[in-house]
BAFI-3210 file (N, C-alpha, C; in Angstrom, 3 decimals, decimal comma, padded with zeros to 6 digits):
// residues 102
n [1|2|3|4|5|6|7|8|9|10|11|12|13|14|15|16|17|18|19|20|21|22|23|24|25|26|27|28|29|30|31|32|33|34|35|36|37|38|39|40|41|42|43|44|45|46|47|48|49|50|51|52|53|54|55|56|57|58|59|60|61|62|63|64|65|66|67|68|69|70|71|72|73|74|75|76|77|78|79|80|81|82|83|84|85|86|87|88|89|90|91|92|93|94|95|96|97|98|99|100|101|102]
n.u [-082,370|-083,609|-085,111|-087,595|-088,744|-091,104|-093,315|-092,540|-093,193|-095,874|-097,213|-096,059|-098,037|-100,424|-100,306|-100,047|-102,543|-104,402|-104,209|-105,915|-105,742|-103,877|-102,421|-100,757|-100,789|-098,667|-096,490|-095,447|-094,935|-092,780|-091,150|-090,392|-089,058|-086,516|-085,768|-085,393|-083,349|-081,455|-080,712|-079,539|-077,503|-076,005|-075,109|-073,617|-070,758|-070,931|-069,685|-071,211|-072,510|-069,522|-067,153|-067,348|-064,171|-063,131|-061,551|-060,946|-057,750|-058,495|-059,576|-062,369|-062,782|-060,505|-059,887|-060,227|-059,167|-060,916|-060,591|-060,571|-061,326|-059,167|-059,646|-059,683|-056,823|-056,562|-055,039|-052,965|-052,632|-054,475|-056,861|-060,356|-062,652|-061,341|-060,975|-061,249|-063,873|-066,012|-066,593|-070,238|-070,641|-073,180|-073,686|-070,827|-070,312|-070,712|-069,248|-068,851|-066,725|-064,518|-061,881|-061,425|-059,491|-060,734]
n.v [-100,908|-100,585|-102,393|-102,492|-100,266|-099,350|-100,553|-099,351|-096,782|-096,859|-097,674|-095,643|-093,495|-095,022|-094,397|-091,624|-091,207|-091,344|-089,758|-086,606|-083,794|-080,881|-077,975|-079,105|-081,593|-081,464|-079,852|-082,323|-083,948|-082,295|-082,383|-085,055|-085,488|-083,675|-085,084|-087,537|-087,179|-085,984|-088,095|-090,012|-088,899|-088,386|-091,320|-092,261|-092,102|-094,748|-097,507|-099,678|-100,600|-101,160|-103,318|-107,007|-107,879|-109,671|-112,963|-116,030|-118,225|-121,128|-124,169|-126,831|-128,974|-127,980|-126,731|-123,344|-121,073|-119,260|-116,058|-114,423|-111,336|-109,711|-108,487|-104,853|-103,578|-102,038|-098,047|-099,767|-102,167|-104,297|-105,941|-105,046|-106,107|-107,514|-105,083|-103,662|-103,519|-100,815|-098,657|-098,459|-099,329|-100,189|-102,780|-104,593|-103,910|-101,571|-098,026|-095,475|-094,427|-092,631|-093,572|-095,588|-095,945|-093,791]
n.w [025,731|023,107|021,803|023,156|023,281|021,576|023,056|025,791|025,268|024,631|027,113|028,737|027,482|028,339|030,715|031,085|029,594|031,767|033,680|034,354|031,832|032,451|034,045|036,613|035,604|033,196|034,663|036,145|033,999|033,037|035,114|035,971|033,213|033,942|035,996|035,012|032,776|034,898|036,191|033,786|033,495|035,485|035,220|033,352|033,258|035,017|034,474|033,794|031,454|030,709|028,820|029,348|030,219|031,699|031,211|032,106|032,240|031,453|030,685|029,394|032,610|034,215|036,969|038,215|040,622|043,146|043,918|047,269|048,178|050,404|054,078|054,625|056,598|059,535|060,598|062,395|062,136|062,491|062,136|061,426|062,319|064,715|066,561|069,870|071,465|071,918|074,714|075,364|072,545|070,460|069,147|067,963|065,600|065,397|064,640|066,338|067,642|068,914|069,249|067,146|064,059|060,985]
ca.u [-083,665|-084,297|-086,537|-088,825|-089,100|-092,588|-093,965|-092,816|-093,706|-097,544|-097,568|-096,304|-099,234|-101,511|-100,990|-100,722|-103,838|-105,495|-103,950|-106,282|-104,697|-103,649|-101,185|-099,829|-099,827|-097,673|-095,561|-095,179|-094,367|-091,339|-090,025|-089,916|-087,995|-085,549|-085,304|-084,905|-081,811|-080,136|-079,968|-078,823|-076,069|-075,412|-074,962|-072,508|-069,646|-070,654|-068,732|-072,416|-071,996|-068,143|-067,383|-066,583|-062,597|-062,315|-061,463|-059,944|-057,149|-059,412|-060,004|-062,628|-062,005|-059,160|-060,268|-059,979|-060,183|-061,568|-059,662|-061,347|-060,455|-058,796|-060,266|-058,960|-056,617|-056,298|-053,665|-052,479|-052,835|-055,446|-058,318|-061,777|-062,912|-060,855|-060,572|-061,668|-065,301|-065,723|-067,443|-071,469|-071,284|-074,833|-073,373|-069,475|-070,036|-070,881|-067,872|-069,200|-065,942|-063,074|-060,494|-061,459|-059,349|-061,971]
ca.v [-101,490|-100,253|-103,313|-102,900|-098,492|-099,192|-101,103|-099,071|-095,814|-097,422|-097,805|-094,599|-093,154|-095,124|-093,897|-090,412|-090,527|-091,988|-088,310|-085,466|-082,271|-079,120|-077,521|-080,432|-082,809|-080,908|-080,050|-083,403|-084,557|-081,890|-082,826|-086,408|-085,758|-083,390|-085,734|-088,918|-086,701|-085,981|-089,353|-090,425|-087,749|-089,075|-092,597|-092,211|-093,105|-095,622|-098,727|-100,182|-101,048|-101,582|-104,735|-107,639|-108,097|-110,705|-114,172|-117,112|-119,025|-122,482|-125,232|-128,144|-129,590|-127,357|-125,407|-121,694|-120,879|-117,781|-115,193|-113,523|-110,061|-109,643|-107,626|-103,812|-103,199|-100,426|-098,305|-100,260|-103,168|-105,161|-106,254|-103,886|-107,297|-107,825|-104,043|-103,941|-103,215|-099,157|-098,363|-097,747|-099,297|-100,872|-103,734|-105,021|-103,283|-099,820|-097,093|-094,943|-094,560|-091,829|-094,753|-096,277|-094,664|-093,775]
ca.w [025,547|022,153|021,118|023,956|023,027|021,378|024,511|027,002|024,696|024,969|028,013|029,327|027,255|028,523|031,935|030,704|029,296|032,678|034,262|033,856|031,553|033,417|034,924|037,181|034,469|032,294|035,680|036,569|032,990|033,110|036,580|035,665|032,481|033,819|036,848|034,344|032,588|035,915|036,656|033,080|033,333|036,707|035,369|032,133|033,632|035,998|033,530|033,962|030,225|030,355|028,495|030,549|029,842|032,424|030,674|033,099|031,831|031,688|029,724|030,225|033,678|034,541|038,152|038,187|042,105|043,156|044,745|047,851|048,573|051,779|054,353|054,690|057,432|060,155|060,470|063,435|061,162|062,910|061,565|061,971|062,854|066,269|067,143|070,985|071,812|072,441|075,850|074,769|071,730|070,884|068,775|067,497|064,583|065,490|064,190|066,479|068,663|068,861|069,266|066,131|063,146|059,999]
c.u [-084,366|-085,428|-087,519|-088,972|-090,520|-093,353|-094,077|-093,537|-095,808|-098,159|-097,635|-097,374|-100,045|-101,587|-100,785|-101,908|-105,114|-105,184|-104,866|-105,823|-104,854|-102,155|-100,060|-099,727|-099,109|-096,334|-094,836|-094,443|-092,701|-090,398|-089,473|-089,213|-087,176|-084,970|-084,512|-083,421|-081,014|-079,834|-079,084|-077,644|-075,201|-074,565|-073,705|-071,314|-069,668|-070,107|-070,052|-071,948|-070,705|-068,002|-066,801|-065,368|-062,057|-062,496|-060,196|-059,304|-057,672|-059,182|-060,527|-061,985|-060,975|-060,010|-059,919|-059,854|-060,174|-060,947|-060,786|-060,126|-060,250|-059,365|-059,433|-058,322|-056,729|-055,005|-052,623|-051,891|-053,331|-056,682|-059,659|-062,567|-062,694|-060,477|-061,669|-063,069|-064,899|-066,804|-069,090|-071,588|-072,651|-074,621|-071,817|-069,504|-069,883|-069,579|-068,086|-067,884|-064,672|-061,866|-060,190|-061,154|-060,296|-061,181]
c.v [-100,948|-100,928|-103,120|-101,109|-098,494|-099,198|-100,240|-097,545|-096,112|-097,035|-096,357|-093,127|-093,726|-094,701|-092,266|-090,119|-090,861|-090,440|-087,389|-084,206|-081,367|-078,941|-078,511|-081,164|-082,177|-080,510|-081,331|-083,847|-083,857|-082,346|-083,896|-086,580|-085,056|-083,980|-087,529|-088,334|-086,391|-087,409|-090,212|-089,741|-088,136|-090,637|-092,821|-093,128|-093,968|-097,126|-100,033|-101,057|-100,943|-102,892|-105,534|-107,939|-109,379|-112,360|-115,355|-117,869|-120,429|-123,331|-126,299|-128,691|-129,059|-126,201|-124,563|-121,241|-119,390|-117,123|-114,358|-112,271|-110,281|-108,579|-106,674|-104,165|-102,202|-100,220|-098,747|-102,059|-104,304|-104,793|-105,614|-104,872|-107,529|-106,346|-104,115|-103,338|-101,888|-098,968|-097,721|-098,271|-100,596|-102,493|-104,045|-104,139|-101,532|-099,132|-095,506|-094,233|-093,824|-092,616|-095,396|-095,548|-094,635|-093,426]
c.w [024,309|021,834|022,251|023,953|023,087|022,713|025,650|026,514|025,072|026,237|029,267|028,813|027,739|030,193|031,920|030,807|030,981|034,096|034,164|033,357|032,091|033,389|035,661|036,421|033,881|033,489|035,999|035,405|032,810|033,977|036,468|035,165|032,819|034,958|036,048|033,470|033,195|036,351|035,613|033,027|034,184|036,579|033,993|032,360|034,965|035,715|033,778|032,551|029,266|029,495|029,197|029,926|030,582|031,811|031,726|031,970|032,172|030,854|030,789|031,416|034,465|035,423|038,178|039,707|042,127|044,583|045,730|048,158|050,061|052,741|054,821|056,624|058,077|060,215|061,301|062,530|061,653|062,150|062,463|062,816|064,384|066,822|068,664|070,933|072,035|073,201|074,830|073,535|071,456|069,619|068,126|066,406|064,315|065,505|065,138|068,124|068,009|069,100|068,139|065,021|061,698|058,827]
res [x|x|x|x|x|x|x|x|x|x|x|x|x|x|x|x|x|x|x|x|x|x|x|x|x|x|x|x|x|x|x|x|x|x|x|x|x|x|x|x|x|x|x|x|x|x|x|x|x|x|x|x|x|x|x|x|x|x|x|x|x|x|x|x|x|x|x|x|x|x|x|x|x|x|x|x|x|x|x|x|x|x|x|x|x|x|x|x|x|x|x|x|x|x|x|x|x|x|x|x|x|x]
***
């Protein structure tokens, strides 16, 4: 977001200045930025801004169909889907069962 720097630069002065100076503002202003660099540090390699590589073999008119992923098996090799109800649980979905492998 380079082109929009100025703007947001503005703006996070103008609610600076609507802070009163002390102690906590200058606290707060640190926490924020060394909380806004753990999360950019955090985010590096998340391929956020990978480039997209994926190109379909297409042309005009020519259908592409779309592959669904299949859903994981267990290692029984039934589907999480049709595994039997587990005594107590509070809806089909709940994993909340020593029978069910994780």
């Amino acid at each position: 977001m380079p082109a929009q720097q100025a703007v947001i630069d503005a703006d996070y002065q103008a609610l600076l200045g609507s802070v009163p100076d002390g102690p906590a503002k200058t606290a707060g202003i640190a926490l924020g930025e060394q909380t806004a660099t753990a999360i950019v540090a955090m985010c590096v390699d998340d391929g956020m801004v990978a480039p997209d590589v994926y190109r379909p073999h297409a042309a005009p008119g020519v259908y592409v169909p779309t592959v669904t992923p299949r859903r994981p098996r267990s290692s029984t090799g039934r589907s999480p889907a049709r595994w039997p109800p587990c005594p107590g649980a509070t809806s089909p979905t709940t994993r909340a069962c020593s029978r069910w492998p994780r």
